[in-house]
N, C-alpha and C positions, 0 to 999 in steps of 0.2 A: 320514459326510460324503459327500455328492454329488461326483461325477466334477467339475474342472474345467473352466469353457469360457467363450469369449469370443462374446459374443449381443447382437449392435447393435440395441437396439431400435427397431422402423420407426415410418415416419411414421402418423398412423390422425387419425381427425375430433378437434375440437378438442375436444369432452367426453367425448373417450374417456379409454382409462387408458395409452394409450403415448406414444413421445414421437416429436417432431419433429425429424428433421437439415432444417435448413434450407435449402430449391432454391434454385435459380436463380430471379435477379429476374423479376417480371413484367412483360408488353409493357407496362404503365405505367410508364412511367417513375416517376413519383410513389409507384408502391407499394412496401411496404418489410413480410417478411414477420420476425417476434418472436416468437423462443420463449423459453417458460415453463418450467424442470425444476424443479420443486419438488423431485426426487428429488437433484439434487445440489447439499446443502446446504454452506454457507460459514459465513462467520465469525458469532459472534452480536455482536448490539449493544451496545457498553457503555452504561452512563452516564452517561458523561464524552464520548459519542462527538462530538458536536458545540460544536468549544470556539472562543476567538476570544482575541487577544491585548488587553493593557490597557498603558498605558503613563505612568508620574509625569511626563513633560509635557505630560498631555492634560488640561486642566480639566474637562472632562466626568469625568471618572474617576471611578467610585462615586455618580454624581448618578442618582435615583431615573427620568428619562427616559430614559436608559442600559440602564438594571438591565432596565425595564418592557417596553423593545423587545428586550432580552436572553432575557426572559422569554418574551415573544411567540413569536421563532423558537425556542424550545427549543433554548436555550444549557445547557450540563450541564459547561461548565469555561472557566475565565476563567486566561486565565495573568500574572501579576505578578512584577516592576515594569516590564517592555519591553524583551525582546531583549538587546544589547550593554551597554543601562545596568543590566542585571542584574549586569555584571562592574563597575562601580563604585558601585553602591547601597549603601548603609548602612541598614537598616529604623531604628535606633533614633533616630536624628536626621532622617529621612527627607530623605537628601541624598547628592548623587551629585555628586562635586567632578570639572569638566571638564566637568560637561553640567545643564540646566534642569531643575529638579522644580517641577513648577505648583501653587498653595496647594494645599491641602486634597485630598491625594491621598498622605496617609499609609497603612501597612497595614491599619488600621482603619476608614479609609473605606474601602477597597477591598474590606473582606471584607463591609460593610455593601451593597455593591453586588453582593456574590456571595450574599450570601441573600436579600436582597430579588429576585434575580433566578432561583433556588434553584438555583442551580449550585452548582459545588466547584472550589475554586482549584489552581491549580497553581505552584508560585513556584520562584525561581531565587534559589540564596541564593548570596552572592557569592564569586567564587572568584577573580577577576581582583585585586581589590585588598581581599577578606574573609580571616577564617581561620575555621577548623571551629568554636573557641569562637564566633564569632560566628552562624556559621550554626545551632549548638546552643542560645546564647541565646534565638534566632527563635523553634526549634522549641518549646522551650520555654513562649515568652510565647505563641505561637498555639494553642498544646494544652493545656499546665499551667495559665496565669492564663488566658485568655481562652476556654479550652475550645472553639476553633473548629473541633476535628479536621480541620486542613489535612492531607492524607495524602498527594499527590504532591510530591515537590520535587527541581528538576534542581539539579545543580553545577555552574555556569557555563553561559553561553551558547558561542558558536561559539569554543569555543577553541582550532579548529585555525588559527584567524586571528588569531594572536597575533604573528605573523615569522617562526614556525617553516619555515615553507613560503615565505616572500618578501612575501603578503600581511599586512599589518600592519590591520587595523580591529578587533579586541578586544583590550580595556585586560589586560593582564597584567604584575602587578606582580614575578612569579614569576623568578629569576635565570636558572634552566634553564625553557623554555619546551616543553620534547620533549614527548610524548607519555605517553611513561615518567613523565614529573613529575605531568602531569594526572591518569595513572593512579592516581599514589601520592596526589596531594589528594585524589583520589574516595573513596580507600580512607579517608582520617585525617578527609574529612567525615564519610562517613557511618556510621562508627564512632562520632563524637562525635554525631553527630546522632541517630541511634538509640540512644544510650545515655540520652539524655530522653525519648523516646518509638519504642520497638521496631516499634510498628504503621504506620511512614510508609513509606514507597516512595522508595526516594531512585533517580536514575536521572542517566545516564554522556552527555557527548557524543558521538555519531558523525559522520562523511561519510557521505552519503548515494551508493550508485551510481553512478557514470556522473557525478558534479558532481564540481567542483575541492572539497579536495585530493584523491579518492579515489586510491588506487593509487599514490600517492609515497608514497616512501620517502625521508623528510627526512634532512640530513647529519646523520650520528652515529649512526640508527636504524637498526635490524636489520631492521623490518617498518613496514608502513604502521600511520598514526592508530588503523586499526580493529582490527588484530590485537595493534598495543601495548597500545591501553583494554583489551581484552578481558581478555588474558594475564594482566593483574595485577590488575583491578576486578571480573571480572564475577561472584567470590562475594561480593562485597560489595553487589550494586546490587540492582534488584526491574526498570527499564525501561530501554532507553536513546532515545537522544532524537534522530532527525533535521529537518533544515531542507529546504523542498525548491523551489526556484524556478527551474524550467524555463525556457529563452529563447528562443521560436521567435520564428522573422521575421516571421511573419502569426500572423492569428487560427486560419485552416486549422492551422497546422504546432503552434500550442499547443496546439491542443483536439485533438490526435492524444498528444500526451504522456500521458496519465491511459493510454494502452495499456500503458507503459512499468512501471505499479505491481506487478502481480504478480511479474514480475522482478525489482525489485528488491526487494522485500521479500524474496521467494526468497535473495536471497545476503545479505541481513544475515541471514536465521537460519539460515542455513548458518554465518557467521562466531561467530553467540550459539551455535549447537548446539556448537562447536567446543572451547567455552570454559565451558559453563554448567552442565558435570557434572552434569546432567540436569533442574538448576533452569529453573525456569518465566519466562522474563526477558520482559517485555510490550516493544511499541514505540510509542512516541507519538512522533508528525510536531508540532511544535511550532510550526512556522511556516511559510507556504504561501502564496503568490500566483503574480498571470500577469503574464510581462512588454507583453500585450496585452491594450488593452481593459479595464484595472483599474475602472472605474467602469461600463460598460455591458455590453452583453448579453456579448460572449466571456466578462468574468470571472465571469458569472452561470454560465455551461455551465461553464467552466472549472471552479468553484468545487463545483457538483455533479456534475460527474465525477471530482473529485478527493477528495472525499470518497466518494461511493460505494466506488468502488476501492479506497481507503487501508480502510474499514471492513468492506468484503466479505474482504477480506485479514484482516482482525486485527488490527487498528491502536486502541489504546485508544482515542485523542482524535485530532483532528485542530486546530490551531488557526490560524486565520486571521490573517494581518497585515494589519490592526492596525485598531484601533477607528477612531480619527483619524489621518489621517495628515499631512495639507494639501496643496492641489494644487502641481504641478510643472508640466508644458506640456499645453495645452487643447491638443486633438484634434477630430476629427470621425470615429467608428466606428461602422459603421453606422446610419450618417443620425443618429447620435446622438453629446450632447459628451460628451467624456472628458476629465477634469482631470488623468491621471495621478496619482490620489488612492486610495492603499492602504489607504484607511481603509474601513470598511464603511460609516462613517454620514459626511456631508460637515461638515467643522470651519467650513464658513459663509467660507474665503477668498478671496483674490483673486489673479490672476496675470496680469500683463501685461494689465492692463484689463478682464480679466475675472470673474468670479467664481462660486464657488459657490451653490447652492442655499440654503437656512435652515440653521443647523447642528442638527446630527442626521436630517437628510432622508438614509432610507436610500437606499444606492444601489445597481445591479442585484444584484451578489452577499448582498447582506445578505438579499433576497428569496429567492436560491439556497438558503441557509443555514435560513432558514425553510419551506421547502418540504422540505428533508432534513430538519428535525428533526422534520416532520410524517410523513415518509415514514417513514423508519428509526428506531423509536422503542427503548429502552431493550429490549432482552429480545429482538426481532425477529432473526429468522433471514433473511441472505441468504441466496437461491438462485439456480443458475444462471441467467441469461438474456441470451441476445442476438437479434442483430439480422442479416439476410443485405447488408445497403448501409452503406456507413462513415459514412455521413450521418447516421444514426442509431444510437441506444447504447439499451439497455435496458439496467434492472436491477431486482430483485426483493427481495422479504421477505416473509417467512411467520408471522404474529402467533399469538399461546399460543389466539388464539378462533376461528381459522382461517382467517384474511381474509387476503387476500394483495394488497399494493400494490406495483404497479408505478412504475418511474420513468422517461420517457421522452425523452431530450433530441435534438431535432432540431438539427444542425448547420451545414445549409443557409441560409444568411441571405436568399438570395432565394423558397425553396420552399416550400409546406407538403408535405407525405408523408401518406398516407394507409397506415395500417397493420394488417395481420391478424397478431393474434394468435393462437399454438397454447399449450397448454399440456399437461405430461405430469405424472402422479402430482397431478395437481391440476383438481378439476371448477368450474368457478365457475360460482355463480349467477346463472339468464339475466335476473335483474334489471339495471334501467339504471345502473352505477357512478358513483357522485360522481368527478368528474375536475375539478383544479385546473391552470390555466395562468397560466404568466408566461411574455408576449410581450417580443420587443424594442422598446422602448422605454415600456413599460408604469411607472407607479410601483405597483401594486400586482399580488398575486395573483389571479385570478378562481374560484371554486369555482362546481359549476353538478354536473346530471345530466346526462350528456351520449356519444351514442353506445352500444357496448356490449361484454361481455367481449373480445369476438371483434375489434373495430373497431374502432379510432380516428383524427382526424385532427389531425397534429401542423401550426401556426402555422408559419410559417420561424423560425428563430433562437429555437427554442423550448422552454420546459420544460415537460414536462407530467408528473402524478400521478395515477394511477387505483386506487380501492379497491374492494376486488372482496371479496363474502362467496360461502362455501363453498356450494353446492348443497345439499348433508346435512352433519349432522354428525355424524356417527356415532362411535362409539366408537373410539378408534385404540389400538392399543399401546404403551407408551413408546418413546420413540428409544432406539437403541444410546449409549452414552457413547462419547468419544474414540477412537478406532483409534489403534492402535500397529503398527508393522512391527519385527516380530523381526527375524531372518536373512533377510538381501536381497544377493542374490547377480545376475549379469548375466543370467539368465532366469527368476529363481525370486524369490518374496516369500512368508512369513507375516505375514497382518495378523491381529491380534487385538483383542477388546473387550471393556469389562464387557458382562455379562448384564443385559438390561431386561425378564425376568420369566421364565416356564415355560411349553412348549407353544409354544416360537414360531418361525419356520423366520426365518434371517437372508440378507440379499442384499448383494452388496457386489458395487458399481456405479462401474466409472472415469468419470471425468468427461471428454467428448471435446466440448473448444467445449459449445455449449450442450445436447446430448445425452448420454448415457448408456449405456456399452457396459454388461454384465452381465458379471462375471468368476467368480461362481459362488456359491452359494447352500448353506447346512446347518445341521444342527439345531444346532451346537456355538458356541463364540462363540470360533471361528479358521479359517483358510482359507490352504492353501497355493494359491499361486496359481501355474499356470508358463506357457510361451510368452510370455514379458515378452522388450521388445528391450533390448538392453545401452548402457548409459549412456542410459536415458530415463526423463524426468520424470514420474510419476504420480498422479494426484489421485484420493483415493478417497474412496467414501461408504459407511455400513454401514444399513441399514433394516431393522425386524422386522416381520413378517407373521405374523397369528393365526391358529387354523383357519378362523376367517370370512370369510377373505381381506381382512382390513382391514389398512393398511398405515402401519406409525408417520410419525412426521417422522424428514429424516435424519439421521443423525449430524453432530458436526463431522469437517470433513475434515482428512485427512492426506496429505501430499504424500511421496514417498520419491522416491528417483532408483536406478536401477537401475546396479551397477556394472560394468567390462572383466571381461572373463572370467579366471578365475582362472590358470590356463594357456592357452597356446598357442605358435604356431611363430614369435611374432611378440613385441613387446615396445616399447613407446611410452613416452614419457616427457617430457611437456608442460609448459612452463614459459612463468608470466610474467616474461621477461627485464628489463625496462623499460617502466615505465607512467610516462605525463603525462597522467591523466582524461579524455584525449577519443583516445588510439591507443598503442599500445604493440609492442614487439617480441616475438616468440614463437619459443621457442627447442623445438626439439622433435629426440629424441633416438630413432633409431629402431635396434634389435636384432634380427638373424634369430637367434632360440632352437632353430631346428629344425635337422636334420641331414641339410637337400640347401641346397647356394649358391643362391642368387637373380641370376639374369641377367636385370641392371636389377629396376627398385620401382617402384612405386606406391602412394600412400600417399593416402588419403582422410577426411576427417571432414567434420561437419556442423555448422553453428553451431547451438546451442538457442536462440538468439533471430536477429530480422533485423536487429538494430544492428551485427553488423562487416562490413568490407569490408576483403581483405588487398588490397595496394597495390602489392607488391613481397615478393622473396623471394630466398633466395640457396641452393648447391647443393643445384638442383631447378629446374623450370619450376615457374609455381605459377598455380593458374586458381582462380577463382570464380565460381560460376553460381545464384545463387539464394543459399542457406545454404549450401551443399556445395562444400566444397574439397576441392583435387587438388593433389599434388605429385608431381611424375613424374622418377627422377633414373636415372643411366647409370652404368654399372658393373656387379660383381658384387659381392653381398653375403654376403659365406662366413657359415661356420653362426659363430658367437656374434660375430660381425663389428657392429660401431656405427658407423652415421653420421650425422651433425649436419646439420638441415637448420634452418630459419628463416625468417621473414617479417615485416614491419613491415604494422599493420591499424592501422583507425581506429575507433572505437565511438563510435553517437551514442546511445546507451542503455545499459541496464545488462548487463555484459561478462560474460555465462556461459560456463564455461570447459568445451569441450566433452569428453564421457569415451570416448564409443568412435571407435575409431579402427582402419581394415579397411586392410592391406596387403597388396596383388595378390588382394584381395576377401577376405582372413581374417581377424577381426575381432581385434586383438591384446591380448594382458596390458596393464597400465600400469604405471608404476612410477617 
């Protein structure tokens, strides 16, 4: 095994084989510089990855026009019978007492509009006013008589909105409405449910991050919604299922949320790893819109940032709200109307004198939708990419024949951007790349040859997609399978992986932003890695090289987080005191373990994300400057001596609970 060591790879021309840390903007304003790592590879693509919701009050439902434009944008999961009325649906009389089912928009039609369309359904069998016999009947008539191999199926919709929490908008007929009860139906569903068919995926509610209810703790409960589900469900489930409908005040302040995914996805599988004794639990987002812009260009960006993200993460499906939905109040967004119509395709209504389009006229997102499903296709590897100006996003994917397509969303609604691209571990062909755009206000796609690997220029308000093939293509080695981190300790990690053949020297690469440090390299398939900083998050890649110096695709990635040090003279103990999903009080307990007193402290940490801001604090001053907080408190602190210090913070995103923590600059135990 090779020495250890951390080796940032430099910037070098754009067909070279290094990679790019992306500079300082250029005196263009307009210019926007995107890099390419192929070498640090991400999530692969399911598919099911691009899914959309259906709904028993939509007459459209299962009608062959539907299926066909479904078909069109590479839809790969239709979720049935719609949201909340999944908590009162009945499949076998196809009736939902309390709310409208539109004719002919039985199960059977609907699965006739999921092959006609060749997706795969996803269904919600009823938990709000069903029972597991009934949900097992379904499974049954959809697998055993109908042989339709439905294989995903959630247990209720959003059933932390049952009153548990104060909000009341899902039907639950259930006496005890806790957490704890839901757990225990998840468990008696899907017990019953896979007893007719063992091969389904049955999957649990959650709160998603940073959204109501996250982090309450409802009266009578011990722990929040998500650590209840888990506790008691999560050997029994295969996914579990978040909602996620961000609320910004502008277009700007939405199309900034899709930054928010990796974080949260990061602490739901923190919550699944907690609880999943070692099992493999997927996550599928079930339902997703913007509260701006739902019909024109923002929900267009919106809609493909939002997938990208969710999918570059590991997110099975992602499913759109809602087919149809009907407008609500006409708008004017960007030089364009807006119905406030959540549907993808327009239901043809009217509001306040006005009206929609034909019904089924797609609308901007349904385009979004269809330019992802052309981009990220079933099997496709993301890989890292960004962007150096926030006005622009990149994102990538690496296909099994070595073409690599780019996805380029310009966020500016008055500018076009002109952009250079770099790429590392990846040579692309100096031919002219097929590039697809959708402009603001466009009703269609445009595909064209246009520009070149290195160049492009993005519309304002704009989506664009470039396919790019490989220079050579020569012979590569297999990729590394999965990395795993053994023993991870506050400066030390072993990552390990299967072996992808004989004779191959392995690299294993952290991911920093859209570059690539080196952390060390050898013939074996593990690698102690050390100089790691304590309580910090790391993304890693594993690659194999043959003696011809040809270099595979990268592994999937693994993230670890590095822990407080095992001893020291110091001793922290962090707690969330009280949470209401958007700030909470933080109670944090700090001990001199060493054997000289402390006259006066200092006590420091730093947030892992930019979402909190403390407000106020109590015995201590308390400052924040960036992510880095400071608490400075008076007195002496004798050797095993504890005092109690505190703050009240706010969080506008997903709340990572920071681990290391330096008093009078010594980085301390936790506990």
């Amino acid at each position: 095994m090779t020495a250890r060591r951390f080796r940032l790879i430099t910037a070098v021309a754009v067909l070279g084989a290094g990679l790019l840390a992306a500079g300082p903007a250029a005196a263009d304003p307009g210019s926007v510089t995107v890099t390419v790592n192929a070498r640090a590879g991400l999530a692969t693509v399911s598919d099911t990855a691009v899914g959309v919701n259906h709904a028993v009050w939509d007459s459209e439902l299962g009608t062959n026009t539907v299926a066909d434009l479904y078909a069109k944008a590479g839809v790969g999961m239709m979720r049935y019978p719609g949201g909340s009325y999944g908590d009162i649906y009945h499949w076998k009389d196809n009736t939902a007492p309390g709310g409208y089912v539109a004719p002919n928009t039985d199960f059977d039609t609907f699965m006739g509009g999921v092959h006609r369309a060749g997706a795969q359904p996803i269904i919600i069998a009823d938990y709000g006013s069903g029972t597991p016999q009934e949900a097992a009947d379904w499974v049954r008539y959809a697998n055993v008589t109908k042989g339709y191999g439905a294989k995903y199926w959630e247990i209720g919709n959003e059933l932390y909105g049952n009153g548990h929490y104060g909000a009341n908008w899902e039907a639950d007929q259930h006496a005890d409405k806790s957490p704890t009860a839901y757990a225990q139906g998840v468990v008696a569903y899907a017990d019953a449910m896979k007893a007719v068919d063992p091969t389904i995926k049955v999957g649990a509610v959650l709160t998603t991050p940073a959204n109501w209810p996250d982090g309450l703790v409802g009266s009578g409960d011990s722990a929040t919604w998500n650590e209840t589900v888990l506790s008691i469900a999560a050997s029994h489930i295969d996914f579990v299922i978040l909602h996620w409908y961000p609320s910004g005040a502008t277009a700007a302040d939405e199309l900034s949320r899709p930054d928010q995914v990796t974080d949260m996805l990061y602490l739901v599988r923190q919550e699944i790893d907690r609880h999943s004794g070692g099992r493999d639990i997927g996550i599928a987002l079930t339902e997703t819109n913007t509260a701006v812009g739902m019909d024109t260009q923002p929900g267009a960006l919106f809609a493909a940032e939002t997938y990208a993200s969710l999918l570059a993460n590991g997110v099975f499906t992602v499913d759109w709200w809602d087919t149809h939905n009907g407008p609500t109040t006409v708008s004017t967004v960007a030089g364009q109307t807006d119905y406030g119509d959540s549907g993808l395709l327009s239901s043809g209504g009217c509001v306040n004198g006005t009206c929609e389009p034909a019904v089924n006229t797609p609308f901007a997102p349904y385009h979004a939708l269809s330019m992802l499903g052309s981009f990220a296709r079933p099997g496709d590897q993301f890989v890292r990419a960004g962007s150096d100006q926030p006005t622009v996003n990149a994102y990538a994917v690496r296909r099994a024949n070595g073409d690599l397509a780019l996805l380029l969303v310009n966020k500016d609604p008055d500018n076009a951007h002109t952009i250079a691209v770099n790429y590392a571990g990846y040579t692309p062909s100096p031919a002219v790349p097929t590039v697809s755009t959708f402009t603001n206000g466009a009703s269609a796609v445009t595909t064209t040859s246009a520009g070149t690997a290195t160049s492009q220029t993005l519309p304002p308000y704009s989506l664009t997609t470039v396919l790019l093939h490989p220079a050579a293509t020569n012979a590569q080695p297999a990729p590394p399978g999965q990395p795993s981190a053994g023993t991870v300790t506050d400066r030390t990690a072993t990552i390990s992986w299967p072996s992808s053949g004989t004779g191959l020297k392995y690299e294993v690469y952290r991911q920093v932003g859209a570059v690539s440090e080196e952390l060390g390299e050898t013939t074996g398939t593990s690698l102690d890695v050390a100089n790691l900083n304590p309580g910090t998050r790391y993304t890693v890649n594993v690659l194999a090289r043959n003696g011809s110096g040809a270099v595979s695709w990268s592994s999937p990635p693994l993230t670890f987080t590095t822990t407080a040090p095992a001893h020291s003279t110091c001793s922290v103990r962090y707690a969330d005191a009280n949470d209401w999903a958007s700030g909470f009080v933080g109670s944090v307990d700090i001990t001199n373990t060493g054997s000289a007193p402390l006259d006066g402290w200092t006590l420091a940490f730093t947030w892992p994300t930019p979402y909190q801001q403390v407000s106020s604090g109590w015995n201590g001053t308390w400052t924040q400057q960036g992510t880095t907080v400071v608490v400075t408190g008076t007195g002496q602190l004798a050797p095993n001596a504890k005092v109690n210090t505190g703050f009240v913070a706010g969080y506008t995103g997903p709340n990572v609970t920071p681990i290391a923590f330096t008093l009078n600059g010594t980085v301390c135990a936790t506990g």
